[in-house]
C-alpha positions as CSV (number, residue, x, y, z in Angstrom):
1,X,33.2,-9.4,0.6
2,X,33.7,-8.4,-3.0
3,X,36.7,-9.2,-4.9
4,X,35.5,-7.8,-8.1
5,X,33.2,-5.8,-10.2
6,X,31.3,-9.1,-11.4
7,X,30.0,-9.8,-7.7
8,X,27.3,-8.0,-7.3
9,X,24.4,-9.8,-5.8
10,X,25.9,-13.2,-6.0
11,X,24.8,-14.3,-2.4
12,X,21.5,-12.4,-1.4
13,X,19.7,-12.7,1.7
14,X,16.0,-12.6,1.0
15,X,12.7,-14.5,2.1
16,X,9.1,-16.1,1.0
17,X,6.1,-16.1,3.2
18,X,2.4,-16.4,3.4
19,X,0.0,-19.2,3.2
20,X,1.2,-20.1,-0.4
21,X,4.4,-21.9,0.7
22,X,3.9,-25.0,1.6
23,X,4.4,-26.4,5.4
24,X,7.3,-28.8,3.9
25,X,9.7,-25.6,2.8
26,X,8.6,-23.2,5.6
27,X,11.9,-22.3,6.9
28,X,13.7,-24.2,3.9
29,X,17.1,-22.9,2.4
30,X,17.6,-22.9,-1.3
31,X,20.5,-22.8,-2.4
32,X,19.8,-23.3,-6.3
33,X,20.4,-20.2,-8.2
34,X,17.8,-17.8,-9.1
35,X,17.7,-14.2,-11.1
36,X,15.5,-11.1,-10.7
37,X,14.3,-11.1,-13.7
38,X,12.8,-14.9,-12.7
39,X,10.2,-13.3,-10.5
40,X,8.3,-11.7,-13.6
41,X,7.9,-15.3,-15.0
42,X,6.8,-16.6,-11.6
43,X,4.6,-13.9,-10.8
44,X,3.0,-13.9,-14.0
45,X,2.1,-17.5,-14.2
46,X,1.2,-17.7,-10.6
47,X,-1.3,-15.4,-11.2
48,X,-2.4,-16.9,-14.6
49,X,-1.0,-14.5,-16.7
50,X,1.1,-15.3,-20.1
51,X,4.6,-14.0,-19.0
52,X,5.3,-13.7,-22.7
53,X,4.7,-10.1,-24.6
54,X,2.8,-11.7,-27.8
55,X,2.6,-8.0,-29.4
56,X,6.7,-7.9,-29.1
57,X,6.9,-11.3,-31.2
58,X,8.8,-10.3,-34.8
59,X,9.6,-7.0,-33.5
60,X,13.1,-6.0,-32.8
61,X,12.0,-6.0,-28.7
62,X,14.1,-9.2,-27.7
63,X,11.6,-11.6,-26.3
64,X,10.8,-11.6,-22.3
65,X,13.7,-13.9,-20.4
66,X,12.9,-15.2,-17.8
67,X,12.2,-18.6,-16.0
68,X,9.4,-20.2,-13.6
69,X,10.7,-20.6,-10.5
70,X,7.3,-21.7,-8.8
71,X,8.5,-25.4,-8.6
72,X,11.6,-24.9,-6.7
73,X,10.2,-22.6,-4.2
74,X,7.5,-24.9,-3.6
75,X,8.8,-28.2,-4.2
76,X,12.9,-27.5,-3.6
77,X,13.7,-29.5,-7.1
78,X,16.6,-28.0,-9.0
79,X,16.8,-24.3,-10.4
């Protein structure tokens, strides 16, 4: 239930599966605190890519901001 307009997407049902999690946090609940824009970072660097726009660097463009959230989904440390 929302009480205001700042409550949007606070408490969000979603999953991970495939052979990538590991067997320890298969049907683990997290509740450390993770954004959307998180998934570009771990995305990227899951699939070995530099999550950070070098071209933008000294532009006006703000810089990329996100974080890695590879450790917590697999290991469960802290967001």
């Amino acid at each position: 239930m929302k009480f205001s307009d700042f409550e949007g997407g606070v408490r969000v049902a979603a999953f991970a599966s495939g052979g990538v999690i590991p067997k320890a946090r298969r049907g683990a609940v997290e509740p450390g605190l993770m954004h959307i824009t998180d998934w570009y970072c771990t995305f990227s660097l899951f699939a070995g890519v530099n999550p950070i726009d070098t071209k933008a660097i000294g532009s006006p463009v703000p810089p990329v901001d996100c974080l890695d959230m590879w450790p917590t989904i697999a290991t469960g440390s802290p967001s």
